[in-house]
C-alpha positions as CSV (number, residue, x, y, z in Angstrom):
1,X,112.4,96.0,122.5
2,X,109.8,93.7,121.1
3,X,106.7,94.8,119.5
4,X,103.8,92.1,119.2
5,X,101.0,92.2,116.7
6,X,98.5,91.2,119.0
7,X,97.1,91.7,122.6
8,X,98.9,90.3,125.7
9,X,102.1,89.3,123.5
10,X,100.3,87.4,120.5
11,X,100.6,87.4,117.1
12,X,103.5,88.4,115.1
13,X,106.4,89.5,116.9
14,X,109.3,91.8,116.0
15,X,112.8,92.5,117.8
16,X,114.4,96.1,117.6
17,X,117.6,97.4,118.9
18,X,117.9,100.6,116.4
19,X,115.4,103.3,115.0
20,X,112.8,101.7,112.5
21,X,111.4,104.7,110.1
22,X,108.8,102.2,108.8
23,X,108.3,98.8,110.9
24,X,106.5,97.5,107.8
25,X,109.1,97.8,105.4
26,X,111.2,95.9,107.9
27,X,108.8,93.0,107.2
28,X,106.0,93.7,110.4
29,X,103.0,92.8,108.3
30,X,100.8,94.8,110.1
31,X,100.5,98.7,111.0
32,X,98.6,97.6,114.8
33,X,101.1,97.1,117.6
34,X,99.3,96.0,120.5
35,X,101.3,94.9,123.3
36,X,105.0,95.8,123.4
37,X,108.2,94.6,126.0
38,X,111.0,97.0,126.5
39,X,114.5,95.7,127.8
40,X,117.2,97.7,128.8
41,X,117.4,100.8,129.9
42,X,116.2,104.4,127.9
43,X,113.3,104.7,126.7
44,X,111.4,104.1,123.2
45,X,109.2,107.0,121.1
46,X,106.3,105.1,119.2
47,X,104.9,107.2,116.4
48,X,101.8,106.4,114.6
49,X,102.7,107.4,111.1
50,X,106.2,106.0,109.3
51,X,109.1,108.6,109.4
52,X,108.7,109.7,112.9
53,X,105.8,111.3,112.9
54,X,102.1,111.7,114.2
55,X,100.8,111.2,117.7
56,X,103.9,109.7,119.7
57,X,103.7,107.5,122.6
58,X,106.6,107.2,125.0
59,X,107.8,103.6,126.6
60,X,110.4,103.1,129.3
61,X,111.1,99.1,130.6
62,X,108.5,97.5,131.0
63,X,106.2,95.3,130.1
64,X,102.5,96.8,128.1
65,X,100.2,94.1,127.7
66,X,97.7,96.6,125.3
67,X,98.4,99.5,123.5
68,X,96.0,101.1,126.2
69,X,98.7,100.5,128.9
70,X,100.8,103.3,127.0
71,X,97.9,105.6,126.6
72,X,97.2,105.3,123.0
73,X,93.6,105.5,121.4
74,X,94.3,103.0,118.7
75,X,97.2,100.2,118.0
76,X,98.3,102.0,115.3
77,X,102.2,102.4,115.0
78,X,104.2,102.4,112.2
79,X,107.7,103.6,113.4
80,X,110.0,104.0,116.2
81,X,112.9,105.5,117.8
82,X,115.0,105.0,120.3
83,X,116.0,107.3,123.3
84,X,119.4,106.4,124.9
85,X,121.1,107.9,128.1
86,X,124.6,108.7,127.8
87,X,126.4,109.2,131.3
């Protein structure tokens, strides 16, 4: 997945293929994530406080050109996990 810093895939990007407990210690500068692009298949859990917790929002592929395309009030994540399908 790629999370972008700004509206319609601006800003400062980042590039995850693992859990992040903390996108800002993984050098993400900001805690607002406002569009997002998710490759693959499963799905992603965005959490609005580090560690995995807070208000969650949950991504599938797809691309979110706002943070209001994923129902959020706010841009605000700070970490992420991943949810992967075994078969």
């Amino acid at each position: 997945m790629e999370v972008f810093e700004g509206c319609n895939y601006s800003g400062q990007c980042m590039q995850l293929c693992d859990d992040c407990p903390f996108l800002q210690s993984r050098g993400f500068n900001t805690n607002c994530v406002n569009s997002v692009r998710v490759f693959g298949d499963g799905a992603w859990v965005m959490y609005e406080e580090p560690n995995f917790r807070g208000r969650m929002y949950i991504v599938e592929r797809g691309n979110y050109c706002s943070h209001n395309e994923w129902q959020a009030q706010t841009p605000n994540i700070q970490s992420i996990r991943r949810v992967v399908n075994y078969f």
